[in-house]
C-alpha positions as CSV (number, residue, x, y, z in Angstrom):
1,X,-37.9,51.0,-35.3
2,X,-35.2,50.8,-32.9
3,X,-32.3,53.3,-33.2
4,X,-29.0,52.0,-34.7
5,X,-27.0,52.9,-31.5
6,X,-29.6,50.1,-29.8
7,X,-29.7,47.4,-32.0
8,X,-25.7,47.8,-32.0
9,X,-26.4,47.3,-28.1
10,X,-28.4,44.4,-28.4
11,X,-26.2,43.2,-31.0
12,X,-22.9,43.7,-28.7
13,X,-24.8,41.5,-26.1
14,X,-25.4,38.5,-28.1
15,X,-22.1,38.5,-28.9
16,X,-21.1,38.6,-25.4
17,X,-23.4,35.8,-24.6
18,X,-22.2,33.7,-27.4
19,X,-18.7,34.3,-26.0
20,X,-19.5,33.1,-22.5
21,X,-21.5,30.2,-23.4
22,X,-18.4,29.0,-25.5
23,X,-16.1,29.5,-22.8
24,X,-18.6,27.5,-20.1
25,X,-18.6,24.5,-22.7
26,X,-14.7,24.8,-22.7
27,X,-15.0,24.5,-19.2
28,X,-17.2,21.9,-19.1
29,X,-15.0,20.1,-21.9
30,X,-11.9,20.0,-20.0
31,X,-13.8,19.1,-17.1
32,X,-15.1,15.9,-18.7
33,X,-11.6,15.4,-20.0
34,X,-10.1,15.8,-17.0
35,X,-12.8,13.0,-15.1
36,X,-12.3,10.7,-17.7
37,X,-8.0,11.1,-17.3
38,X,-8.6,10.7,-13.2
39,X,-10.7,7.9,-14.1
40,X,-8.6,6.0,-16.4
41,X,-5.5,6.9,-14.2
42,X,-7.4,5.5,-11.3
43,X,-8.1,2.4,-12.7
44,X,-5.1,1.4,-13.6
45,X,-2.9,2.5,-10.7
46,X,-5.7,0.0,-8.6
47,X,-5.3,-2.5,-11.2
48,X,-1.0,-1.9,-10.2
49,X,-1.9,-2.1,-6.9
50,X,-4.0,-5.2,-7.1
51,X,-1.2,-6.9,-9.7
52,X,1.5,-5.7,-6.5
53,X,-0.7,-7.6,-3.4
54,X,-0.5,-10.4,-5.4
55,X,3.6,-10.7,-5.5
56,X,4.7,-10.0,-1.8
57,X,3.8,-11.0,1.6
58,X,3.7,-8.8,4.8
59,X,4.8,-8.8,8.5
60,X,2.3,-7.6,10.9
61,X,3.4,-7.5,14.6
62,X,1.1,-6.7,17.4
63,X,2.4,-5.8,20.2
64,X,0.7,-6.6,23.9
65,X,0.7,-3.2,24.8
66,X,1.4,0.5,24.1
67,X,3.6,0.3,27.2
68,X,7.5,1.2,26.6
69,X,8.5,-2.3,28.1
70,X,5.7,-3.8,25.4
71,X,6.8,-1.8,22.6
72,X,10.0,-2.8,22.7
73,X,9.4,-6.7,23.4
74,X,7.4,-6.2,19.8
75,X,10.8,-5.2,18.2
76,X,12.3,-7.2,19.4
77,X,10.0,-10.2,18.5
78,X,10.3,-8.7,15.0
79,X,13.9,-9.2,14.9
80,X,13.4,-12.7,15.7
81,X,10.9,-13.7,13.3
82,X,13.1,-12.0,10.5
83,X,15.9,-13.9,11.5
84,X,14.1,-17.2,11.1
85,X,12.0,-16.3,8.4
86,X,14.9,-14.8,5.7
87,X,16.7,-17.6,5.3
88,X,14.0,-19.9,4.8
89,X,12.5,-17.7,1.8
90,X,15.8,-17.1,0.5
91,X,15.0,-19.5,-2.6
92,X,11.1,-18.6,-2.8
93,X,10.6,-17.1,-6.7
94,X,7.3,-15.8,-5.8
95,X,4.9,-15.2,-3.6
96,X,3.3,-18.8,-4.3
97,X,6.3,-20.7,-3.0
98,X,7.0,-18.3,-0.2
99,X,3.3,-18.7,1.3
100,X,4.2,-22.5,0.9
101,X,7.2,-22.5,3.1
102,X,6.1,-19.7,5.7
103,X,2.3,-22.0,6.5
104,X,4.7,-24.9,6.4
105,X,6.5,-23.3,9.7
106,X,4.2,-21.3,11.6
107,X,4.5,-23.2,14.6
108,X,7.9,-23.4,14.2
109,X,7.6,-19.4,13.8
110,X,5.8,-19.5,16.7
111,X,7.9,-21.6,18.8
112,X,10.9,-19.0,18.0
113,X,8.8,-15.8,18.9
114,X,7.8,-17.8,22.2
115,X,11.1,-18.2,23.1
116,X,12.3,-14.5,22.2
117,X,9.3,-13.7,24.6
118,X,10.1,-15.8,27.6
119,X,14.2,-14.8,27.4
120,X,12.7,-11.5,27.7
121,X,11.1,-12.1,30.8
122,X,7.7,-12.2,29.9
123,X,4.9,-15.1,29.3
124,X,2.8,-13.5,26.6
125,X,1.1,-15.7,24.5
126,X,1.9,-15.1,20.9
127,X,0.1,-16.3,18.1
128,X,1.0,-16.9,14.3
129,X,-0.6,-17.0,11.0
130,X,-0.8,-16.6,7.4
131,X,-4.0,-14.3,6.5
132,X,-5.6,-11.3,3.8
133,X,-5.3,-7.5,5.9
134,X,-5.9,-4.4,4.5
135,X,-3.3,-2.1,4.9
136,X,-3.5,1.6,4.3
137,X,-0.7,3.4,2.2
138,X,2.6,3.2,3.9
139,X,6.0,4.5,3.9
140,X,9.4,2.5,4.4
141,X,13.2,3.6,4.4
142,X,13.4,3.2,0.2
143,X,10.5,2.3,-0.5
144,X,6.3,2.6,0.0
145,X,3.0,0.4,-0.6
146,X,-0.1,1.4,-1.8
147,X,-3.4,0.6,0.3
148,X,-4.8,-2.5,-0.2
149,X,-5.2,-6.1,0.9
150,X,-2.0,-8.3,1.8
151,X,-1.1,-11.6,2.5
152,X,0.7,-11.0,6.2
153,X,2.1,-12.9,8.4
154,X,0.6,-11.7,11.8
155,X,2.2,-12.2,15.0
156,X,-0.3,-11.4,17.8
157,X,1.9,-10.5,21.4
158,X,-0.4,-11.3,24.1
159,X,-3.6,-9.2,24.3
160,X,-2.5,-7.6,20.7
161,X,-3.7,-4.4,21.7
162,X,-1.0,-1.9,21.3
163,X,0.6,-0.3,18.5
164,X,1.3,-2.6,15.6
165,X,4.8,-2.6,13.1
166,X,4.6,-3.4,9.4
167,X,7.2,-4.6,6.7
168,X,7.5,-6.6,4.1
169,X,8.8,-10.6,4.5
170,X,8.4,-11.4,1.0
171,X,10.9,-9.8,-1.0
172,X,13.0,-9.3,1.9
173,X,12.8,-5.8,2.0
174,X,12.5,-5.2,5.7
175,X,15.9,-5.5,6.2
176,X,17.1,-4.5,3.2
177,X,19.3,-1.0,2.4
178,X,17.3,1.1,0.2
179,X,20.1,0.2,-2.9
180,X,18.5,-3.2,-2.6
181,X,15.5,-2.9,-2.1
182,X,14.8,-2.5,-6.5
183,X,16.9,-5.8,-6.7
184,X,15.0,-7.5,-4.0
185,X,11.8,-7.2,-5.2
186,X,13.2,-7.8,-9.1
187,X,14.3,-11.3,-7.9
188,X,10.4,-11.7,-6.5
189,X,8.6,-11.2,-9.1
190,X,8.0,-7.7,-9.5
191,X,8.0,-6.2,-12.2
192,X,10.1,-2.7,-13.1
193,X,7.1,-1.0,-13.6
194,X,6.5,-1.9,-10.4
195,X,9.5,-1.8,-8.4
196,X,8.9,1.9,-10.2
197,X,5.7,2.8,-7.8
198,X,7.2,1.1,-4.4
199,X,10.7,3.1,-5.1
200,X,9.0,6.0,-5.8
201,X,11.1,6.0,-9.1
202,X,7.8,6.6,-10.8
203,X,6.9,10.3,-9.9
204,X,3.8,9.7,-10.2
205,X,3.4,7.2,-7.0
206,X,1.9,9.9,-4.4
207,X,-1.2,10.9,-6.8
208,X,-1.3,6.6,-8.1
209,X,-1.6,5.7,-4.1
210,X,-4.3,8.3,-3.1
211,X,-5.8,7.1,-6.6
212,X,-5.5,3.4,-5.2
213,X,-7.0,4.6,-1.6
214,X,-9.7,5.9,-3.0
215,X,-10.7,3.3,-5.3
216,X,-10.0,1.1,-2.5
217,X,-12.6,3.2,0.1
218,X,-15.1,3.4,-2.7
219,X,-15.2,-0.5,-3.0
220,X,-15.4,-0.9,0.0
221,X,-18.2,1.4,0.8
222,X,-20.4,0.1,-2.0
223,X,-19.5,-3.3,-0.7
């Protein structure tokens, strides 16, 4: 028979190995917990990112060149193309109608950007059209977008191989102060839930757009 001072041992040590299995399952509890919140969470804020593709159209500008000369010519180009293209979305109530009227005058589009071009003192070709990129996660003055895929209206600037610019033509948020911006995009469509995550107004827009990039990476890599 064991002595009293050695089953109260083996006793004590049960006890501690009851404790510690109850604190791993815990652990393991608000681990689960926590996977099925990020999960959740995730879903939803690609399901807000989806819903926000949907409602606005980007500008994607190419420029010829990573040359100073090049860059610049881009901006430039950009300036123009905003300056044609505002007006004729000013009465657009969503994205539907403003696709409508920018396909309607991408050769006008590009005439314009041809002509910037040339008063420039360059012949670049430059190229026009309405088509699905996917854009990364990206910061504006008063505003960001979650990664995803966009309708944009590319402009191509010659060889189209040097640094690119991005904005948004549809709301009209490029040009836009940020004050404006939540106005803006309430008059597109969006809603305020969603003007929310672009504004930022919604703290929880950094964690919902890595959320949205990694959903976005993980479909694509199982695609």
């Amino acid at each position: 028979m064991l002595p009293s001072k050695a089953r109260k041992g083996e006793g004590n040590g049960r006890h501690m190995k009851t404790e510690q299995a109850g604190r791993l399952k815990l652990v393991e509890i608000v681990l689960l917990l926590f996977l099925a919140a990020f999960l959740a969470t995730g879903a939803m804020a690609l399901q807000t990112g989806q819903e926000l593709s949907d409602k606005v159209v980007r500008l994607h500008v190419l420029a010829n060149s990573d040359s100073e000369e090049d860059q610049a010519l881009k901006l430039k180009v950009r300036d123009r193309i905003l300056a044609y293209a505002e007006p004729l979305l000013a009465g657009a109530a969503d994205r539907r109608e403003a696709e409508a009227l920018l396909r309607g005058q991408v050769l006008e589009l590009e005439r314009v950007a041809a002509g910037e071009i040339r008063a420039n003192g360059y012949d670049y070709a430059v190229t026009i059209e309405l088509e699905d990129t996917v854009f990364p996660t990206r910061e504006y003055e008063g505003f960001s977008l979650p990664a995803g895929k966009y309708l944009a209206l590319r402009a191509v600037i010659g060889a189209g191989e040097g640094q690119n610019w991005w904005c948004v033509v549809f709301p009209p948020l490029c040009a836009a102060a940020s004050a404006e911006v939540p106005e803006a995009a309430l008059a597109a469509g969006l809603s305020p839930s969603q003007v929310g995550l672009i504004t930022e107004e919604d703290q929880g827009y950094v964690l919902k757009s890595k959320l949205v990039e990694f959903w976005k990476t993980l479909e694509n890599t199982l695609e």
